[in-house]
C-alpha positions as CSV (number, residue, x, y, z in Angstrom):
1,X,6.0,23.8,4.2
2,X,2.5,23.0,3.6
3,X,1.4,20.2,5.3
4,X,-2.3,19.7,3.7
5,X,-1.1,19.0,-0.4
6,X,2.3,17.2,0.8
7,X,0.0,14.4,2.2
8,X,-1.9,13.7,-0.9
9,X,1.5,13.2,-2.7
10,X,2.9,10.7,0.3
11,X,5.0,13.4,2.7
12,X,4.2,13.5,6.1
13,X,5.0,16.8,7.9
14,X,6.1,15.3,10.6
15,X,9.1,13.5,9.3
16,X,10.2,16.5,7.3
17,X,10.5,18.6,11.0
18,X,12.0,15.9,12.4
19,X,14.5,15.0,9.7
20,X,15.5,19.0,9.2
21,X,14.8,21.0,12.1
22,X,15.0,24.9,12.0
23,X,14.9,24.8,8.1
24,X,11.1,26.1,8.4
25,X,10.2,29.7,8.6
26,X,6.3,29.4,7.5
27,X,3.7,26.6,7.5
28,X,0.5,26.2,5.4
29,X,-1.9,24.8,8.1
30,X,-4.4,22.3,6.4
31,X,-6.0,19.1,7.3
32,X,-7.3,16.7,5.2
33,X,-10.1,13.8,3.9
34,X,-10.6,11.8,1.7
35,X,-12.4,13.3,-1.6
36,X,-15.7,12.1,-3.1
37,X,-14.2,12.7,-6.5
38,X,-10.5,13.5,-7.4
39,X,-9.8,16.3,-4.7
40,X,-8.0,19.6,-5.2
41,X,-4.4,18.8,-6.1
42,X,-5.9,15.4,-7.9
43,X,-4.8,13.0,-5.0
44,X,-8.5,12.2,-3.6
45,X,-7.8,14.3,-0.5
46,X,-9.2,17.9,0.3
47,X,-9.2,20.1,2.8
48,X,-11.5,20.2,6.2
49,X,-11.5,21.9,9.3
50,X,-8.7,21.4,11.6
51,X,-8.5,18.8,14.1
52,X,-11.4,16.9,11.5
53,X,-9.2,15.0,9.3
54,X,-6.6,12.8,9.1
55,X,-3.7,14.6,9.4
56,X,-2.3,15.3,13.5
57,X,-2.0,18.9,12.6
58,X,-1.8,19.2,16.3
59,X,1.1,17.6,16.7
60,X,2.6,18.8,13.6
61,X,2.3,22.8,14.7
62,X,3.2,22.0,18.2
63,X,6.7,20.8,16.6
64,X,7.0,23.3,13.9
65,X,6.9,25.6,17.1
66,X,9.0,23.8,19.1
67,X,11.9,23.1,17.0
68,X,11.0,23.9,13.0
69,X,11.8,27.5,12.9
70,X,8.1,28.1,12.4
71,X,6.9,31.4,13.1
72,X,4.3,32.1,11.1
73,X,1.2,29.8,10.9
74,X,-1.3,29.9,7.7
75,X,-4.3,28.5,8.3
76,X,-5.2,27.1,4.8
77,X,-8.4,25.4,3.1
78,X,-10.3,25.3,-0.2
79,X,-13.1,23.0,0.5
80,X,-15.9,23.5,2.8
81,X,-18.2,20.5,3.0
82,X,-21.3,22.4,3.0
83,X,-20.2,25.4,5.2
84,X,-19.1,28.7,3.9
85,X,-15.7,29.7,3.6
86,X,-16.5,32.3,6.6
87,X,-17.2,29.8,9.2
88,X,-14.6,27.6,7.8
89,X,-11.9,30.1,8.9
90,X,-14.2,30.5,11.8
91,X,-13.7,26.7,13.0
92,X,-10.3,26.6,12.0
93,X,-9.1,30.2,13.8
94,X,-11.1,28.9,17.3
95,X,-8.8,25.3,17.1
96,X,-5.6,26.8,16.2
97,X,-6.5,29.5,19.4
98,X,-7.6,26.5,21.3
99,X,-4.4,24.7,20.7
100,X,-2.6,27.9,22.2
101,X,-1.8,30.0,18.8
């Protein structure tokens, strides 16, 4: 499941764990904001640093862990807002660890 491009396209992560527990081995973790222009997937959204956007990727993983069958978390995200991709991961690697993975 990848929770980041669903989002641009009207799923919400959340429902899908919910509605079908157990059903998901792996997770893309993304969050999102609005684009300036047309985005990545064309859906004026792109990707940000966790815990930044508008998705509650928090909550999300914390369910996916729970009760998804998630056991493997990929931290995703192809734009950087001025940063480099390098201390993007950076950001991203220190929330996921600070929200216990």
């Amino acid at each position: 499941i990848d929770i980041g491009n669903m989002y641009g396209a009207g799923g919400r992560a959340l429902d899908l764990l919910k509605k079908y527990p157990g059903r998901f081995e792996s997770m893309h973790v993304k969050d999102e904001i609005k684009a300036k222009d047309k985005g990545e997937m064309n859906d004026n959204y792109e990707s940000t640093i966790l815990g930044k956007g508008l998705l509650p990727v928090k909550e999300i993983v914390d369910l996916a862990k729970k009760n998804g069958g998630t056991t493997e978390f990929i931290i995703e995200q192809e734009s950087y807002q001025g940063k480099t991709p390098l201390q993007s991961c950076k950001e991203d690697l220190a929330m996921m660890k600070k929200w216990g993975f």
